[in-house]
Z-matrix of the N, CA and C atoms (Angstrom, degrees):
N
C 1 1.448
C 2 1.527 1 107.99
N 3 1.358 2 114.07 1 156.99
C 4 1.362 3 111.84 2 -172.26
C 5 1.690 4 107.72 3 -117.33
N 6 1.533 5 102.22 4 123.49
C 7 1.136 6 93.12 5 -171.83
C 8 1.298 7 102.57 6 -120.73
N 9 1.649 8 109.15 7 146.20
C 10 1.576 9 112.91 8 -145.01
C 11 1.744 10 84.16 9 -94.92
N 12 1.367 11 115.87 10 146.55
C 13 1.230 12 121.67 11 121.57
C 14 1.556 13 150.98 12 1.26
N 15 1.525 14 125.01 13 94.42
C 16 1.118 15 122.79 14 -165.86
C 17 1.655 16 103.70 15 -103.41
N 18 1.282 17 128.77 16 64.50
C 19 1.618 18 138.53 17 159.72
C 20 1.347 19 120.76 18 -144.08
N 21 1.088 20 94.28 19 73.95
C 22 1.333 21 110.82 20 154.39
C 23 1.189 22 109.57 21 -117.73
N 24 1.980 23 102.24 22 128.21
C 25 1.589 24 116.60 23 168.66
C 26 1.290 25 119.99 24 -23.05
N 27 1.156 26 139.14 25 -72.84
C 28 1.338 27 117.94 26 -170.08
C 29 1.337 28 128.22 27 -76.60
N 30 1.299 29 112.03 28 -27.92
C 31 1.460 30 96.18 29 -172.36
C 32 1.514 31 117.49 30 -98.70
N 33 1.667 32 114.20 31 1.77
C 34 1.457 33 129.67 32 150.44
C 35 1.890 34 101.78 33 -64.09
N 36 1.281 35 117.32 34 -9.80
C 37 1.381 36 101.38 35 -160.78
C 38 1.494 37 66.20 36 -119.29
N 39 0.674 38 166.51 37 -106.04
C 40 1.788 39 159.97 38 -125.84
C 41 1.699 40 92.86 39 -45.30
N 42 1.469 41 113.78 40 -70.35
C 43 1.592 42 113.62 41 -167.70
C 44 1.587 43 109.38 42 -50.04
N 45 1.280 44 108.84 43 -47.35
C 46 1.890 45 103.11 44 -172.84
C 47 1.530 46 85.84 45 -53.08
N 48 1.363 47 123.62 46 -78.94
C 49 1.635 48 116.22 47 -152.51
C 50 1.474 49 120.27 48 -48.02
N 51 1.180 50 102.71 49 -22.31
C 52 1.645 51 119.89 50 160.20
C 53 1.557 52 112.88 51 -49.00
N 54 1.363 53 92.11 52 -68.85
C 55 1.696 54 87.93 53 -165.54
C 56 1.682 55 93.76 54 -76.46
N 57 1.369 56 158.84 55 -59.48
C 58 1.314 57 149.77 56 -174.96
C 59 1.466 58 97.37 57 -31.37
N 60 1.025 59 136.84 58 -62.85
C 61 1.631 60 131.11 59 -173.05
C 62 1.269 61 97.62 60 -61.66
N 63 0.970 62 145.76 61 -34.75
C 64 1.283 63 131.34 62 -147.47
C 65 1.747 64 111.08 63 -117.87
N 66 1.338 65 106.81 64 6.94
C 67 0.980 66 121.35 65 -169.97
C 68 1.807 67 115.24 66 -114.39
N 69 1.132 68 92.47 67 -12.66
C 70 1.660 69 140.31 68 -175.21
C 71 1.631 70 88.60 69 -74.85
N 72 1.523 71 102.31 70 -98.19
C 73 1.259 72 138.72 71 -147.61
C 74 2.228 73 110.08 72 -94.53
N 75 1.265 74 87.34 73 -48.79
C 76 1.449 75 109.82 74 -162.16
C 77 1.417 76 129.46 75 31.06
N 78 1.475 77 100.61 76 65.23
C 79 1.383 78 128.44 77 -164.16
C 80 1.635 79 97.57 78 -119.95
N 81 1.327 80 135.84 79 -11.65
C 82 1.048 81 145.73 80 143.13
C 83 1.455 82 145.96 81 -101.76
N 84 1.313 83 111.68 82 111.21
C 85 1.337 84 131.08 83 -140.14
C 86 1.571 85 121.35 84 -93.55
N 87 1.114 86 131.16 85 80.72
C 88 1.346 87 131.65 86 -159.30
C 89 1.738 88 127.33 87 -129.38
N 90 1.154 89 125.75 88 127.03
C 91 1.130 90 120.05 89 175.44
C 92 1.349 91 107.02 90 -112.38
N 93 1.715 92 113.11 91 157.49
C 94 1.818 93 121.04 92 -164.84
C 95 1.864 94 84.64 93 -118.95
N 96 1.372 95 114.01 94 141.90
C 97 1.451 96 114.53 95 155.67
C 98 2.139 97 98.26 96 -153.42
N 99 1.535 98 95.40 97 135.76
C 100 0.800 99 112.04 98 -173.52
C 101 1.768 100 117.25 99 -125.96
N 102 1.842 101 98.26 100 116.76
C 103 1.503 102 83.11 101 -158.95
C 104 1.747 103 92.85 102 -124.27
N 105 1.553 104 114.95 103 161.81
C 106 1.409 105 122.70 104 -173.14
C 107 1.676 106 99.97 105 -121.79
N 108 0.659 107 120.84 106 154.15
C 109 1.976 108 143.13 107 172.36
C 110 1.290 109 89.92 108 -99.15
N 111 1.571 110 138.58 109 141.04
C 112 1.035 111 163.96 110 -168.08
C 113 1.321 112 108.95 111 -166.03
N 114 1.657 113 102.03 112 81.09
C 115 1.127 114 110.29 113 -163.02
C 116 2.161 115 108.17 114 -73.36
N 117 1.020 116 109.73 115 -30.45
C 118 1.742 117 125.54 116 161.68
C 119 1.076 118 102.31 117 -28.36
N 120 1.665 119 127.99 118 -81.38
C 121 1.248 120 150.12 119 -170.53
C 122 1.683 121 106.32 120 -73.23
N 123 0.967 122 151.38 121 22.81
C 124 1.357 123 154.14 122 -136.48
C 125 1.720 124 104.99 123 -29.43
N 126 1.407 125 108.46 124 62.53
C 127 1.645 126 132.91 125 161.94
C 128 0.879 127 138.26 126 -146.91
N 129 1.341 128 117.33 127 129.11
C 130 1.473 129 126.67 128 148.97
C 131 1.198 130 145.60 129 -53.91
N 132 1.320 131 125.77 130 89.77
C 133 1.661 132 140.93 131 -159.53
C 134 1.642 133 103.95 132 -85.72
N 135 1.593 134 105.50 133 152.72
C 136 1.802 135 94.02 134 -173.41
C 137 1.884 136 76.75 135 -151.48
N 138 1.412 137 81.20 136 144.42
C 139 1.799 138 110.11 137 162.22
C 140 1.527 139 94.45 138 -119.73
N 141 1.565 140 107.47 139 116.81
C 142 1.746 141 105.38 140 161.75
C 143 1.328 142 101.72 141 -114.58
N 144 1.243 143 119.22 142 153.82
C 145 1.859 144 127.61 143 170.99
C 146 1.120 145 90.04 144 -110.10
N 147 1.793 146 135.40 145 170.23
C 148 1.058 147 154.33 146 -144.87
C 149 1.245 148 123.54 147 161.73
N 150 1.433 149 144.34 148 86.34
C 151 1.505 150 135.06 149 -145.44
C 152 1.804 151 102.29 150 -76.62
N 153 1.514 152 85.97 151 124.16
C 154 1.651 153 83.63 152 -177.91
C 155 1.436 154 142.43 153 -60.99
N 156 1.033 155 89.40 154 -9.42
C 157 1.956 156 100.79 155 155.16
C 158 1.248 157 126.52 156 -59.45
N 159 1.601 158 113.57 157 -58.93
C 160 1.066 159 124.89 158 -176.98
C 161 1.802 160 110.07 159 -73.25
N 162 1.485 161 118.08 160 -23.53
C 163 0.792 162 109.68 161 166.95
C 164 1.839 163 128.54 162 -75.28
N 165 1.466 164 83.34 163 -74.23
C 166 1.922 165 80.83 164 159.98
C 167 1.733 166 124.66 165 -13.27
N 168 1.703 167 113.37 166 -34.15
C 169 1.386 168 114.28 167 -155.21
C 170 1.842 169 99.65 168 -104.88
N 171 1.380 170 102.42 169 -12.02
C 172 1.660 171 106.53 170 162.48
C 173 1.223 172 109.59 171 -93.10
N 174 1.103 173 132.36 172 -11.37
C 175 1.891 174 129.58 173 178.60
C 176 0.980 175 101.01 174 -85.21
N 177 1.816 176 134.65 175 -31.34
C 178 1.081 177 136.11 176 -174.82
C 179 1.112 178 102.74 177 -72.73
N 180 1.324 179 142.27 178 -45.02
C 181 1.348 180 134.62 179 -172.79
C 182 1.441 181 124.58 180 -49.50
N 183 1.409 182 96.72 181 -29.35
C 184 1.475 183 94.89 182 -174.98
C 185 1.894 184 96.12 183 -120.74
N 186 1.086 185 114.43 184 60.38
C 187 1.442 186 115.09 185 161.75
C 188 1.366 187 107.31 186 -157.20
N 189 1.330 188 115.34 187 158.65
C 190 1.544 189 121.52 188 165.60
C 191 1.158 190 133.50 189 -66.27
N 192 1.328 191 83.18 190 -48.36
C 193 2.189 192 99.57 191 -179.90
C 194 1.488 193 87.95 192 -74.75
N 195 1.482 194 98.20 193 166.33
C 196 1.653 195 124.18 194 169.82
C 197 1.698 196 98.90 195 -82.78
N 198 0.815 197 111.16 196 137.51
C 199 1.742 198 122.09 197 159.13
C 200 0.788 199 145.39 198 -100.48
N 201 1.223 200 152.49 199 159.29
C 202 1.825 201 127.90 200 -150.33
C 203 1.587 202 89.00 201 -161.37
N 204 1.219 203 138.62 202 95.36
C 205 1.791 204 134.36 203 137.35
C 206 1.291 205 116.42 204 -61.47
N 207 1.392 206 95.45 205 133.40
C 208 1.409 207 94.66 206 166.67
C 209 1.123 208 125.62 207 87.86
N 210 1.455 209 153.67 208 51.89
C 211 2.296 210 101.69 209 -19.04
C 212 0.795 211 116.83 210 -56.55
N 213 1.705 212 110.86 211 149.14
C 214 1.422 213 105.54 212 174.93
C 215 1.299 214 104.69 213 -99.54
N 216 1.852 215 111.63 214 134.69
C 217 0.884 216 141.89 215 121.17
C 218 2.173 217 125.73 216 24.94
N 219 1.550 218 97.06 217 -59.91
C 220 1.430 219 106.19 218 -159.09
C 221 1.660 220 100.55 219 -166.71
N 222 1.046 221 152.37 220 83.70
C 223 2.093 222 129.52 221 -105.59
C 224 1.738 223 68.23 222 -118.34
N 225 1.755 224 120.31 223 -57.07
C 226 1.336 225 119.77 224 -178.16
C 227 1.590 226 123.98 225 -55.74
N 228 1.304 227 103.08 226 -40.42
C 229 2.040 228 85.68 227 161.79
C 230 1.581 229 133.62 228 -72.57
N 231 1.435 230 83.68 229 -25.83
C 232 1.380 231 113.79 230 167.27
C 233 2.010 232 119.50 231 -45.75
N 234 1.414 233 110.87 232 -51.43
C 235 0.998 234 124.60 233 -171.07
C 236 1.632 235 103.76 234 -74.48
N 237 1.369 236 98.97 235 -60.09
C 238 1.904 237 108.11 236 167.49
C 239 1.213 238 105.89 237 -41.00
N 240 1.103 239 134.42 238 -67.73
C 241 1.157 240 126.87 239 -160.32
C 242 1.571 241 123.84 240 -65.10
N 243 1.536 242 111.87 241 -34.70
C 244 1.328 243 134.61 242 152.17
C 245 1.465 244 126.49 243 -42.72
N 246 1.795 245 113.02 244 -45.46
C 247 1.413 246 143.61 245 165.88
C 248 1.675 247 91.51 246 -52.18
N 249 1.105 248 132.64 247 -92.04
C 250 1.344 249 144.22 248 -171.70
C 251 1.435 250 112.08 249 -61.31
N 252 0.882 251 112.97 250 22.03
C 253 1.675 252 112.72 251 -179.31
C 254 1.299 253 80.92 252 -122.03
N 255 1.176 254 141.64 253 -53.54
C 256 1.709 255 126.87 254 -153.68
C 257 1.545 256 99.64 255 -103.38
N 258 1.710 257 131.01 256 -10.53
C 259 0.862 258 94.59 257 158.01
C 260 1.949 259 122.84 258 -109.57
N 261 1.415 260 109.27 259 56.41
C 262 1.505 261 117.98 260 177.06
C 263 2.193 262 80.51 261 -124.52
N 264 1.040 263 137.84 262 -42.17
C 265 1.585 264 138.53 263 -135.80
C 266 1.935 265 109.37 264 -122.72
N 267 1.357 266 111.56 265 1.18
C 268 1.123 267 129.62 266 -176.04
C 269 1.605 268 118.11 267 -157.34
N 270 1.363 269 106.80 268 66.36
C 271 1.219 270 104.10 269 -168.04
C 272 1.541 271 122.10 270 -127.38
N 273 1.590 272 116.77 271 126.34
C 274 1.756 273 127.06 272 -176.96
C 275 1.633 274 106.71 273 -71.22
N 276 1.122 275 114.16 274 120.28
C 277 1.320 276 111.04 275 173.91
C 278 1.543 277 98.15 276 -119.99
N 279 1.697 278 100.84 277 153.71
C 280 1.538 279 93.98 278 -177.28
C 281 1.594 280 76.41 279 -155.49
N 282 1.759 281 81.43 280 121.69
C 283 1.847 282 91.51 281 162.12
C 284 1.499 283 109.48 282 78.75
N 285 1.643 284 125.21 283 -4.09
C 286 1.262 285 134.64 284 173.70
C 287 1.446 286 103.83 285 99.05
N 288 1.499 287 118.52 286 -0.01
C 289 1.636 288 110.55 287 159.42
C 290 1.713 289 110.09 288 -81.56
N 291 1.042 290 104.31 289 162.85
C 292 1.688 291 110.60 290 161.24
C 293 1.381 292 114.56 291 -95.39
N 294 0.781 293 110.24 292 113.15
C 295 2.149 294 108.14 293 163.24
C 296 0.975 295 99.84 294 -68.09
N 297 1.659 296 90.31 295 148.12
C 298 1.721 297 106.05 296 168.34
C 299 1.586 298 107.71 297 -87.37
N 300 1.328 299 87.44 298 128.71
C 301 1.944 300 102.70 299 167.66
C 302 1.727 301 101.98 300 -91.81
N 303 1.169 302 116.59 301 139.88
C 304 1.338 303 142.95 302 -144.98
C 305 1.277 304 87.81 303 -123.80
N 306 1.191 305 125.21 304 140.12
C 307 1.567 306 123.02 305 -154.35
C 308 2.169 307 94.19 306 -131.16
N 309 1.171 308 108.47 307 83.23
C 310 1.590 309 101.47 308 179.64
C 311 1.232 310 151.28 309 -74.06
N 312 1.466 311 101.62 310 -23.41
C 313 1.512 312 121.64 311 171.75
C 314 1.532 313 103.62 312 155.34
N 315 1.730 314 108.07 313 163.33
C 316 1.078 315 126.42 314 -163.43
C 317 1.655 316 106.17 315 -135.01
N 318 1.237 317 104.69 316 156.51
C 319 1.536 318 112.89 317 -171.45
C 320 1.737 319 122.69 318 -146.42
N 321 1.148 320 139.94 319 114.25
C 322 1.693 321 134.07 320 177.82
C 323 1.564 322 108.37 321 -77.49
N 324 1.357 323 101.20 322 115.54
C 325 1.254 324 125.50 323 127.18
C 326 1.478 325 164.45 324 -17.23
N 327 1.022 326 117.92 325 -13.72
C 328 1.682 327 100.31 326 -162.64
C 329 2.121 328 87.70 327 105.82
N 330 1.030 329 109.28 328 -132.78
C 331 1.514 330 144.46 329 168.47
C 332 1.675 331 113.00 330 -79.74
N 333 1.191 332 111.29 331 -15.66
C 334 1.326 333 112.29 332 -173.68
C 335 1.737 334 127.25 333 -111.13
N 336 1.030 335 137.81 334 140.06
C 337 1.789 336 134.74 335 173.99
C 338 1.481 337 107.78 336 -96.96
N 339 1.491 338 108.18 337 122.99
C 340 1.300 339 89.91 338 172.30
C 341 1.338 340 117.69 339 -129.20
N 342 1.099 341 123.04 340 119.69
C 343 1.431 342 149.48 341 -157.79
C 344 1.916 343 118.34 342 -92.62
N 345 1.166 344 109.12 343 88.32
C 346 2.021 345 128.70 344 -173.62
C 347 2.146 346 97.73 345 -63.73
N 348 0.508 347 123.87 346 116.05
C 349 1.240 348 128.63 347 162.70
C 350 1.568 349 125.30 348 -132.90
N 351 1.918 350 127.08 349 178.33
C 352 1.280 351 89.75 350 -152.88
C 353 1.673 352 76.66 351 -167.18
N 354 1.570 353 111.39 352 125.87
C 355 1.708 354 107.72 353 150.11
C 356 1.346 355 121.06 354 -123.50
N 357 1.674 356 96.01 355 136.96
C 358 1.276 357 102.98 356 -176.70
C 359 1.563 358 119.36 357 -98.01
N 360 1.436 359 121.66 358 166.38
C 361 1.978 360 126.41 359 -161.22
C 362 1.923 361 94.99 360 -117.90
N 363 1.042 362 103.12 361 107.44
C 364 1.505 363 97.18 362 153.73
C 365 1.669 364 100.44 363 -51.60
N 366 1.727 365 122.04 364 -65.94
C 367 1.382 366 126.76 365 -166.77
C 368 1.202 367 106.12 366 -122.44
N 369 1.449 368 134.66 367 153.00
C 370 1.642 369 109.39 368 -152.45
C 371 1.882 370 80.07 369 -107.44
N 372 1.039 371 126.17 370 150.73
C 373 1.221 372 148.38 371 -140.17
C 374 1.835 373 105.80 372 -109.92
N 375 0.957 374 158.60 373 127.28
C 376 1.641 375 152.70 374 -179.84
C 377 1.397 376 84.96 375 -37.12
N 378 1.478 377 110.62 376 -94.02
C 379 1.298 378 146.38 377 162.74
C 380 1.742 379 158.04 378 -88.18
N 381 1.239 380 111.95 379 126.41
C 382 1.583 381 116.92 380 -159.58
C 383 1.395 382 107.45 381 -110.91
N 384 1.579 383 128.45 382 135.40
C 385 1.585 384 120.11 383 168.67
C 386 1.604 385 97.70 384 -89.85
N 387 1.301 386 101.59 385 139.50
C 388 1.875 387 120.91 386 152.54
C 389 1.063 388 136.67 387 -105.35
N 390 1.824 389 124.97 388 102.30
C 391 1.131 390 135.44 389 -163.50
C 392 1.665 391 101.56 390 -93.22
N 393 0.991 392 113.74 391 111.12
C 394 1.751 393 110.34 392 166.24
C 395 1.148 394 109.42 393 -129.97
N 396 1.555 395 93.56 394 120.21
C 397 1.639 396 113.29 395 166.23
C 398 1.413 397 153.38 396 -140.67
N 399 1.925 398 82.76 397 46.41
C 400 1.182 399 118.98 398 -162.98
C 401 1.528 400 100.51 399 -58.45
N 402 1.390 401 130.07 400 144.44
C 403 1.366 402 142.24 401 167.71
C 404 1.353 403 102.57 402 83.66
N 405 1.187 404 125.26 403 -20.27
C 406 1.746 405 129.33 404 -159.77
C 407 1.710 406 104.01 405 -62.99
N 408 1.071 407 133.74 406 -27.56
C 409 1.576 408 153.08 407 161.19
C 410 0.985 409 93.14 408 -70.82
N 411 1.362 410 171.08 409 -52.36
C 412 1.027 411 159.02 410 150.67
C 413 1.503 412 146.57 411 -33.18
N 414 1.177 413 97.36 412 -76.92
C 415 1.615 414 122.71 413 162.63
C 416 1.405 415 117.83 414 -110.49
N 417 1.159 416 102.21 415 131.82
C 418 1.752 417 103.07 416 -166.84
C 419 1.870 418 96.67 417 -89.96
N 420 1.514 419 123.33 418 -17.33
C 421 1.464 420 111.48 419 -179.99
C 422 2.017 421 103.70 420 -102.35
N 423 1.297 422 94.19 421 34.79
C 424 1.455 423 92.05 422 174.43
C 425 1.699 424 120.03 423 -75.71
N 426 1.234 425 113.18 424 147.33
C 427 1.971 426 111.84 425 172.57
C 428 1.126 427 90.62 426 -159.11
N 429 1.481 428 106.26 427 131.12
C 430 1.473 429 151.83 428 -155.84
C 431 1.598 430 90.98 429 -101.32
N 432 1.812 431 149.59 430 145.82
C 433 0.754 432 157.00 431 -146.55
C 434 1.649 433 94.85 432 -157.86
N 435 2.005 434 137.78 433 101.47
C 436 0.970 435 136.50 434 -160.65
C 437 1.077 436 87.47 435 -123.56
N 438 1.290 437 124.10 436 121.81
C 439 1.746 438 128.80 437 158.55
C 440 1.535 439 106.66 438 -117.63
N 441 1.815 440 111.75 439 105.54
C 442 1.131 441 107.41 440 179.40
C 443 2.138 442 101.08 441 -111.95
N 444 1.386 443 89.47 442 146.31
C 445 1.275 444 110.58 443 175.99
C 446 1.750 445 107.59 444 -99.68
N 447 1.491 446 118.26 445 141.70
C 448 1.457 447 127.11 446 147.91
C 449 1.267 448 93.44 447 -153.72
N 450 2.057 449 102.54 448 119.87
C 451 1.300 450 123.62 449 172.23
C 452 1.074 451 96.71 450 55.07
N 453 1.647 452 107.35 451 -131.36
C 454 1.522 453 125.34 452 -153.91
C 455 1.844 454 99.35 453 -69.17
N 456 1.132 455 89.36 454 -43.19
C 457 2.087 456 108.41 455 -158.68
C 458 1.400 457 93.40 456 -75.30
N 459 1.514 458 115.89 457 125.99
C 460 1.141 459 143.71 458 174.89
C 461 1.827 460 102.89 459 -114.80
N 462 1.614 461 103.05 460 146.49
C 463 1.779 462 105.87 461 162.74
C 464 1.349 463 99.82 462 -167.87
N 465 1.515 464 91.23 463 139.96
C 466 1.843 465 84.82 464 -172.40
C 467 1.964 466 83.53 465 -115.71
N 468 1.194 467 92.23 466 172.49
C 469 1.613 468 115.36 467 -170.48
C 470 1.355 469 122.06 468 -135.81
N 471 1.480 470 134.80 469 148.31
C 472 1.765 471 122.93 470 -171.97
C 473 1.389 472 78.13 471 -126.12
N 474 1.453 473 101.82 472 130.92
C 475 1.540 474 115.56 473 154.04
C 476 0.794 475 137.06 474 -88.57
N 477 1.663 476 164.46 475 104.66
C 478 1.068 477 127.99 476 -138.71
C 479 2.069 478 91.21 477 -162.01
N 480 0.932 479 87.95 478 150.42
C 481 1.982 480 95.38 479 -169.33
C 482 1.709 481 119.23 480 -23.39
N 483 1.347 482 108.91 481 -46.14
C 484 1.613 483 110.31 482 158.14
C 485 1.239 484 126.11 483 -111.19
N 486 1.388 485 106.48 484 33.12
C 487 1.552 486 105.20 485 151.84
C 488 0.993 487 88.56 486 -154.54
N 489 1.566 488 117.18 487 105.68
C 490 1.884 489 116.61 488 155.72
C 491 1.013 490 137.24 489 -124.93
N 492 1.812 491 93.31 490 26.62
C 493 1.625 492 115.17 491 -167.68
C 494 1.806 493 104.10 492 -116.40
N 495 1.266 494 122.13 493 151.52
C 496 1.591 495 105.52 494 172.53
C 497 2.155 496 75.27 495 -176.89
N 498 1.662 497 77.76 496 139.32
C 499 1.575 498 112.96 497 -177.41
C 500 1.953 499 109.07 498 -70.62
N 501 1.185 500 111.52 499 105.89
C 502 1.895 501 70.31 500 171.79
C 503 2.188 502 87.08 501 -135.63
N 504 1.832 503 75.19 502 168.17
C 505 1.704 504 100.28 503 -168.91
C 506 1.239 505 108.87 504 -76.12
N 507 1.341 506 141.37 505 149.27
C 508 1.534 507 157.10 506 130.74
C 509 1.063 508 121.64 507 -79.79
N 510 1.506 509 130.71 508 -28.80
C 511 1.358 510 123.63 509 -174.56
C 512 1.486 511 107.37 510 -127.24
């Protein structure tokens, strides 16, 4: 699988100032996911970051056991639960179905989890809506930070509790 590159000028310059404030204070609440169209593979690949605190403390919500990132704790419930967390809170719908997001592996950071996931196109579609609402069960001042790539055309997107929907093109 090809996994794109996370340097590009700006949004390496949006994410650092992200995490410096927030690393400070952490009174501002933000997650980065960065996804590519691969039109070859007829998928959309995503790198999301997610500070593992804040994450750990939404997985907890919906589990019994306590959980622990960073070591983990339990790495196989861990992953399920991770699996089913992004695909109820990050989800491609096309045509009013949901695609399944394919949940690939996860990685620590610094302060951060970062979580590879992946939808695949029987037929690649004009257009797909993206609902992300990762942390939003959580933290009510959360905004999600979407930088999607196809080819040349780049657009990044803020998600944020009443708006966590945004249209984007494939063809």
């Amino acid at each position: 699988m090809k996994i794109f590159q996370l340097n590009k000028k700006s949004f390496f310059f949006i994410f650092s100032l992200i995490l410096f404030v927030s690393s400070v204070s952490h009174k501002f609440y933000v997650s980065t996911s960065v996804a590519e169209f691969v039109k070859e593979k007829k998928s959309i690949q995503v790198i999301s970051q997610i500070f593992i605190d804040d994450f750990e403390n939404a997985l907890n919500l919906n589990c019994e056991d306590v959980l622990k990132l960073s070591p983990d704790s339990n790495p196989i419930l861990i992953d399920s639960l991770i699996s089913d967390y992004f695909n109820k809170h990050l989800k491609f719908i096309e045509n009013g179905n949901v695609l399944d997001n394919i949940f690939i592996g996860r990685e620590y950071k610094n302060d951060l989890v970062i979580c590879y996931t992946e939808v695949l196109f029987d037929s690649i579609p004009q257009s797909i809506k993206v609902r992300n609402t990762i942390l939003f069960d959580f933290i009510s001042d959360q905004k999600n930070i979407f930088d999607f790539q196809n080819g040349d055309s780049r657009k990044s997107f803020l998600f944020y509790s009443n708006n966590n929907t945004f249209m984007i093109n494939l063809k």
